[in-house]
C-alpha positions as CSV (number, residue, x, y, z in Angstrom):
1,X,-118.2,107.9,23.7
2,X,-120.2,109.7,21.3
3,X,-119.7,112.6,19.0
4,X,-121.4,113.3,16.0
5,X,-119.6,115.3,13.3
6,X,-119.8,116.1,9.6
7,X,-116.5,115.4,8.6
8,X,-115.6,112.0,7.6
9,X,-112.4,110.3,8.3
10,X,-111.3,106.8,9.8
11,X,-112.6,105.7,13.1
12,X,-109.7,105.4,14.5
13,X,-108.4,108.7,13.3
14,X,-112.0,110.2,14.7
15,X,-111.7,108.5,18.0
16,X,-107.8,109.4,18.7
17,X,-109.0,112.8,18.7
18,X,-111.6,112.4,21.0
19,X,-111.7,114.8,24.0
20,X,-109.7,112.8,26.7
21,X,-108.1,110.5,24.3
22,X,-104.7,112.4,24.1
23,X,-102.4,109.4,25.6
24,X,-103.6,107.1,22.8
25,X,-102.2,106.9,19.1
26,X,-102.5,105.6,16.2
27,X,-102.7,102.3,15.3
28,X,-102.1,102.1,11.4
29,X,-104.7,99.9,9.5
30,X,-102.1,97.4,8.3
31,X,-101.0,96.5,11.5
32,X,-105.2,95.4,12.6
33,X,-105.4,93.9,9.4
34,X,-102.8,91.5,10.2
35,X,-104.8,88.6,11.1
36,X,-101.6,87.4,13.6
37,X,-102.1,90.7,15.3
38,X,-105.4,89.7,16.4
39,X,-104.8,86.7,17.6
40,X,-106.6,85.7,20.6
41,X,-108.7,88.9,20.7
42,X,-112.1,87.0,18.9
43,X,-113.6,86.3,22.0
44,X,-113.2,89.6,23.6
45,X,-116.0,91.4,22.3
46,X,-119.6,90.4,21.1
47,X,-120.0,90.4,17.3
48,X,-115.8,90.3,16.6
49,X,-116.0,90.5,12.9
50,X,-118.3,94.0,12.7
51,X,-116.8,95.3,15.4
52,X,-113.3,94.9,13.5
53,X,-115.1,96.6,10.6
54,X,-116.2,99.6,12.2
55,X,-112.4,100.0,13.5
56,X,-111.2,100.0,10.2
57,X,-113.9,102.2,8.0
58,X,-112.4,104.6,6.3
59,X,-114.9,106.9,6.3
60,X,-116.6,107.0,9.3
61,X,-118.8,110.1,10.0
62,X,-119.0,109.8,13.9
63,X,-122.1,107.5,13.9
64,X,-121.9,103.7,14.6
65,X,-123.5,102.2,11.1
66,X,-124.4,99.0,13.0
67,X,-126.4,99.5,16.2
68,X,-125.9,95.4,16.5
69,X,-122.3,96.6,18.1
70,X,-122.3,98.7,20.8
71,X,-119.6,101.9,21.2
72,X,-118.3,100.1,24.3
73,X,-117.3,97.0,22.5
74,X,-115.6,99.1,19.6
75,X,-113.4,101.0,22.2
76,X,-112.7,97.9,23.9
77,X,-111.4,95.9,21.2
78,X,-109.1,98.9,20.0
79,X,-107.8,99.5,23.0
80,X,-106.7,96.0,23.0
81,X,-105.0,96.1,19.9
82,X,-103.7,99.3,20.8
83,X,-102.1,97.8,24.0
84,X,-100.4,95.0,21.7
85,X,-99.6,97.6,18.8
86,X,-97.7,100.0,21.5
87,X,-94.9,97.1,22.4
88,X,-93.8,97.0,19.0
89,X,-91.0,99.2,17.4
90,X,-93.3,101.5,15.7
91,X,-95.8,102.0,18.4
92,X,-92.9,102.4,20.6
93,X,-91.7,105.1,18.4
94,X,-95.2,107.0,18.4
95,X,-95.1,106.7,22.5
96,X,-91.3,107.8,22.3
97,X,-92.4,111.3,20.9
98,X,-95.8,112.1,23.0
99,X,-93.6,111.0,26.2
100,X,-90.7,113.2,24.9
101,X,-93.3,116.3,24.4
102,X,-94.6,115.5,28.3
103,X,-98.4,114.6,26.8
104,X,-98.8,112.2,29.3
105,X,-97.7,114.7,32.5
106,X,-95.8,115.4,34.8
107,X,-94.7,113.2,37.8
108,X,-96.4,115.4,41.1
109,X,-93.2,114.7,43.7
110,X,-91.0,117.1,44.4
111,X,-87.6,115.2,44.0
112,X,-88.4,114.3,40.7
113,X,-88.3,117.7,39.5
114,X,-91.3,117.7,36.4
115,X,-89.9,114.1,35.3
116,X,-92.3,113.1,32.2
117,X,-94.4,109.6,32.9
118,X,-95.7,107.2,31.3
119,X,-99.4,105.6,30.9
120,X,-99.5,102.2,32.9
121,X,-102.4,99.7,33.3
122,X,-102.8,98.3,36.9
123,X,-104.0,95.1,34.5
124,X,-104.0,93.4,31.4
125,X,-107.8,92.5,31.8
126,X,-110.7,95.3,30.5
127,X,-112.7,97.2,33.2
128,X,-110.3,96.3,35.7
129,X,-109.3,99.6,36.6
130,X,-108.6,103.7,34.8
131,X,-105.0,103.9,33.2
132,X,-102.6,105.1,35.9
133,X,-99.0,107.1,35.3
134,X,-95.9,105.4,35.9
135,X,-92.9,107.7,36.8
136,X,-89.9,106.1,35.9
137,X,-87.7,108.2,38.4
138,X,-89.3,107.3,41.5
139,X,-90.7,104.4,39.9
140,X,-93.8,105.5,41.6
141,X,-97.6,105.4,39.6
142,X,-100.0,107.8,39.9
143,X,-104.0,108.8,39.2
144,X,-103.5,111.0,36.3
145,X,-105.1,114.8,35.9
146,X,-106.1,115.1,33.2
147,X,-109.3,114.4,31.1
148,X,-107.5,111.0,30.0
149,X,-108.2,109.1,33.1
150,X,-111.2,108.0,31.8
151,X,-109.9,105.9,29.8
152,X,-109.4,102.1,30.7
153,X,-105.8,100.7,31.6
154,X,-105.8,97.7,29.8
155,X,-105.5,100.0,26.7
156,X,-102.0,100.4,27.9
157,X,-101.3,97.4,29.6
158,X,-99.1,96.6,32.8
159,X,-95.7,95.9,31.3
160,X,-96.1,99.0,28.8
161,X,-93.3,101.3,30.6
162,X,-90.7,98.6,31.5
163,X,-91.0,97.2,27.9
164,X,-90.6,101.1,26.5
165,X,-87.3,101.2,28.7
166,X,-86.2,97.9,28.0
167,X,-86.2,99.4,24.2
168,X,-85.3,102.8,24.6
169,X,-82.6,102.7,28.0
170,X,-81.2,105.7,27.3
171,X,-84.3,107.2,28.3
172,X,-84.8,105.7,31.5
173,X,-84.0,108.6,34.2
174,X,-81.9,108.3,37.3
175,X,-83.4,108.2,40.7
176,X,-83.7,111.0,42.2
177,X,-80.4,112.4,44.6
178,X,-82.9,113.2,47.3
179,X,-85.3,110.6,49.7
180,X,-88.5,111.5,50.5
């Protein structure tokens, strides 16, 4: 993903606003700096440590400094972080308002009467497979619309949605009255 601008702001803050990157957020820099948040995650990419950089320059101007590190590595490793960062309370909280808002869509059956969904991996592992919607009325997932289902599932992972209920129950919806 490549777009070259003049402004300068964080990576992360450039690529969240990315055409097509709606269903992600934020992760705040002192949640990647925290070393135990990162655990495990060295091996996943070529060149960890300037890969990790990039993610967390400041003032990043929409061209990779390093051509050592590919694009697809950088989006790889943040979508894992952003996959762990997402199961905490906070990220919880920033997925609580865009699912709220209905950023994510719209389940398409009938009986489920525009119930907003959720973004679901179909796995944990990267280039598995596209995220996916989960509809947590018909418990039903879904290919999504729009321009966001490029974007890989594992950035969401498989338990995201039952983990987000587990927290916040009292937004878990009914079934719906009516079998299809």
């Amino acid at each position: 993903t490549s777009l070259v601008t003049s402004s300068v702001c964080s990576w992360i803050k450039w690529f969240t606003k990315l055409h097509g990157h709606d269903f992600l957020c934020r992760v705040p820099t002192e949640y990647i700096m925290d070393r135990f948040n990162l655990a495990g995650l060295e091996g996943s990419v070529p060149n960890f440590n300037l890969t990790l950089d990039i993610i967390l320059d400041p003032e990043f101007t929409g061209e990779v400094w390093n051509k050592s590190v590919k694009t697809t590595e950088i989006e790889h490793l943040y979508g894992l972080i952003h996959a762990r960062y997402i199961l905490t309370s906070h990220g919880v909280e920033a997925m609580r308002k865009k699912y709220e808002k209905g950023e994510f869509g719209i389940c398409p059956r009938f009986y489920c009467k525009g119930q907003h969904t959720l973004p679901v991996g179909l796995s944990d592992t990267w280039g598995y497979s596209n995220v996916k919607l989960y509809c947590p009325r018909c418990r039903d997932v879904f290919q999504p619309r729009s321009r966001c289902c490029l974007l890989d599932g594992a950035m969401f992972g498989t338990s995201f949605p039952h983990m987000f209920f587990m927290q916040l129950p009292e937004l878990q919806p009914q079934p719906p009255e009516e079998k299809y």
